[in-house]
C-alpha positions as CSV (number, residue, x, y, z in Angstrom):
1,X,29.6,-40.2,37.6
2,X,32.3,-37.3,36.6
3,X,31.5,-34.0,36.6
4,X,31.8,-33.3,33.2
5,X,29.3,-36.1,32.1
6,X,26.8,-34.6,34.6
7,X,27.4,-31.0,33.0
8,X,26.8,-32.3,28.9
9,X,23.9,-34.3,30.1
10,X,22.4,-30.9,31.9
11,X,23.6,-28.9,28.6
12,X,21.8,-31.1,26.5
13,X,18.1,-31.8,29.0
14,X,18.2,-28.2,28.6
15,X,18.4,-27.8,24.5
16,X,17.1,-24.2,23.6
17,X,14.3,-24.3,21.4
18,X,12.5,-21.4,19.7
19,X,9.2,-23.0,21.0
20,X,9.9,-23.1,24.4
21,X,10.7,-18.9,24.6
22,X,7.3,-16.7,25.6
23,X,5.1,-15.3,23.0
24,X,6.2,-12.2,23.8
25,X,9.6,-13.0,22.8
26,X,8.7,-14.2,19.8
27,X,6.5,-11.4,18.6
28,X,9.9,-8.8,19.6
29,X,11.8,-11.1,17.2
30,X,8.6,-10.7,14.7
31,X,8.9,-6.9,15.4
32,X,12.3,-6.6,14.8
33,X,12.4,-9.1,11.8
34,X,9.5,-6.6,10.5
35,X,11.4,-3.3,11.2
36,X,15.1,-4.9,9.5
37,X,14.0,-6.9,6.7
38,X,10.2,-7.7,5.8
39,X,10.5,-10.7,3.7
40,X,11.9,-12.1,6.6
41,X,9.3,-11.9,8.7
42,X,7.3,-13.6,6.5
43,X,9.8,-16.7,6.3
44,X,10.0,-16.7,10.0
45,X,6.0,-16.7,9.9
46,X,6.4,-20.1,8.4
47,X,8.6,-21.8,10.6
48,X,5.8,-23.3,12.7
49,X,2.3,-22.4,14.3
50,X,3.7,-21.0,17.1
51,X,6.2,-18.5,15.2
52,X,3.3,-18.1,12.7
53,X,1.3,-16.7,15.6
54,X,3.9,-14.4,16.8
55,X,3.8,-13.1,13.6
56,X,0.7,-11.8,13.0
57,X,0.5,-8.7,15.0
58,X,3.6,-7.2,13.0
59,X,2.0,-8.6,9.9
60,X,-1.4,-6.6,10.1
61,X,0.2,-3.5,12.3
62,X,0.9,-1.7,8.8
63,X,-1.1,-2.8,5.6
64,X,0.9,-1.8,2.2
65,X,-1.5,-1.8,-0.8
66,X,-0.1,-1.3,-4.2
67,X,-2.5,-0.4,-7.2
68,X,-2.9,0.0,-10.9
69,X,-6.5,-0.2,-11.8
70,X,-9.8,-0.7,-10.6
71,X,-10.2,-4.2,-11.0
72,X,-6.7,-5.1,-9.1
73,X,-7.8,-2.6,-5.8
74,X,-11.2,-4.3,-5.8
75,X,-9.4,-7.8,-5.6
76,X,-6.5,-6.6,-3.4
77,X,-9.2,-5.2,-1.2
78,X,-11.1,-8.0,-1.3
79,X,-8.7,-10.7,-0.6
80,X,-7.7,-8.5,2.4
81,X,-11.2,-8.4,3.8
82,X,-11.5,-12.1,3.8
83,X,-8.0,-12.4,5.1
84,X,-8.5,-10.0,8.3
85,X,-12.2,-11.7,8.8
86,X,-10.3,-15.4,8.7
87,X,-7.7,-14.3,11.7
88,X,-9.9,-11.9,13.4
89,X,-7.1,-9.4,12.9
90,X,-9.1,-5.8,11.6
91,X,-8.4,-4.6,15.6
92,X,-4.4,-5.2,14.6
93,X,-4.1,-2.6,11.8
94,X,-2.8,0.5,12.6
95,X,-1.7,1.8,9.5
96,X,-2.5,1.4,6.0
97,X,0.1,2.6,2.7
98,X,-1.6,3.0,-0.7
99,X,1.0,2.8,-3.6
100,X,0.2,3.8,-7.2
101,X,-2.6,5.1,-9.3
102,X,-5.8,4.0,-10.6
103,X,-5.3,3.8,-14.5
104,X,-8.9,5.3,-16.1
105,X,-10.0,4.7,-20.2
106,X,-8.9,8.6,-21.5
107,X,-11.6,9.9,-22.9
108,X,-11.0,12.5,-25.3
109,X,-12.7,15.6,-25.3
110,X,-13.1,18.0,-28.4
111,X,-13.1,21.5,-27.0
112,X,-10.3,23.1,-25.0
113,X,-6.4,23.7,-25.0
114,X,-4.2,21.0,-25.6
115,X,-0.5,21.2,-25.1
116,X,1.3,19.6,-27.7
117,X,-1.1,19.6,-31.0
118,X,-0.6,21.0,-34.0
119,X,-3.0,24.2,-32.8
120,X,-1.3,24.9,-30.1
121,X,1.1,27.6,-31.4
122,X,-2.6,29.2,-33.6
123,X,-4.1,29.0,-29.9
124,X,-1.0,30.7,-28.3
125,X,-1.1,33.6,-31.3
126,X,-4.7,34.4,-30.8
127,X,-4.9,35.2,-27.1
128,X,-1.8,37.4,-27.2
129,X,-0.1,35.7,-24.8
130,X,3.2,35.6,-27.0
131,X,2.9,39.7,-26.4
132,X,3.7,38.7,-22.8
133,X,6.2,36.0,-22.8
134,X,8.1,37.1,-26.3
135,X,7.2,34.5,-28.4
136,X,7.9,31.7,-26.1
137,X,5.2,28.9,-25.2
138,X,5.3,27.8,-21.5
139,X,6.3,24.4,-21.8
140,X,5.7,22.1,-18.9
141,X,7.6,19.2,-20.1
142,X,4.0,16.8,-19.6
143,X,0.8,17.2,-21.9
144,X,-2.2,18.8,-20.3
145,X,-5.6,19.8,-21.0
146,X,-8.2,22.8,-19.9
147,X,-11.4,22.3,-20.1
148,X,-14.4,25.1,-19.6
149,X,-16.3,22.7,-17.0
150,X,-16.0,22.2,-12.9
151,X,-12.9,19.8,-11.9
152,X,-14.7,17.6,-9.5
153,X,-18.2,16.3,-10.4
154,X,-20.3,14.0,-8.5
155,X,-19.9,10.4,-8.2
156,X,-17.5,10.3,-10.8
157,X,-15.9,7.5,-12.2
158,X,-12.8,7.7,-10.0
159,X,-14.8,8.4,-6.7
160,X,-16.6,5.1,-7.5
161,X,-13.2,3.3,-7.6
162,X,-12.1,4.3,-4.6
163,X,-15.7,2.8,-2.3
164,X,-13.5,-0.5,-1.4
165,X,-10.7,1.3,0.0
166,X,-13.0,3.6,2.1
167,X,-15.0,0.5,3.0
168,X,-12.1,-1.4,4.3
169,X,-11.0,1.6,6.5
170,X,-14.3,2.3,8.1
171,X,-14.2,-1.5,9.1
172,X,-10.4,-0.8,11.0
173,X,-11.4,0.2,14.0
174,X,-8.5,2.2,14.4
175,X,-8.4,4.0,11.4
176,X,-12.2,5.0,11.0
């Protein structure tokens, strides 16, 4: 047999395949996919079982939430839960992102200062403040309100929206 039939039929026994490199391997490719371009990862996630697997240590190492009212961080929360309970992966998280705000009904409140209503400038004029700052309102550029009552009260509204988030990290082991 010639030589050089001997070498293609070695080349091609020996085929590289992505299932045939150690986990370990795979999960540096995972890691670096994760660190370069995230929506990547998840694409090389689905390639097969065995890359899936690889995946799922960089997939769960840093959680990124993003939120805009109660109802969506309850659900986000929630589908997260059952997700880390399905792949036994809570020990995996070490690091968890919370993007946005929780949007609240405005409730509207009678007494105290409003910026930007028509009694604004009578307010202004009665507690002599023009006296101090010639005549010129201090404009913030964003509406607020002062109220005569304590800023934080208990078990507030918002504090109540927040209980699945701290739930979820008091079950990451290491984030509690």
């Amino acid at each position: 047999m010639p030589a050089s039939v001997s070498i293609d039929m070695a080349i091609n026994s020996v085929k590289p395949n992505l299932h045939t490199l150690p986990s370990e391997m795979l999960q540096q490719i995972a890691g670096y996919l994760d660190d370069s371009h995230h929506p990547s990862l998840f694409a090389f996630g689905l390639a097969s079982k065995i890359c899936h697997g690889a995946t799922i240590p960089s997939v769960f190492h840093h959680i990124r939430l993003e939120i805009g009212t109660c109802e969506a961080l309850q659900l986000v929360i929630d589908t997260l839960v059952k997700s880390l309970a399905h792949r036994e992966s809570a020990g995996l998280v070490h690091g968890l992102s919370i993007k946005g705000h929780l949007e609240f009904p405005c409730k509207r409140k009678i007494e105290g200062y409003q910026s930007c209503t028509p009694d604004r400038h009578s307010w202004f004029m009665m507690t002599c403040v023009e006296e101090i700052l010639s005549d010129e309102e201090p404009c913030s550029g964003a509406p607020h309100v002062v109220y005569d009552e304590p800023v934080i009260k208990r078990s507030s509204e918002e504090d109540l929206a927040w209980l699945p988030v701290v739930g979820l990290v008091q079950s990451l082991p290491h984030l509690a």
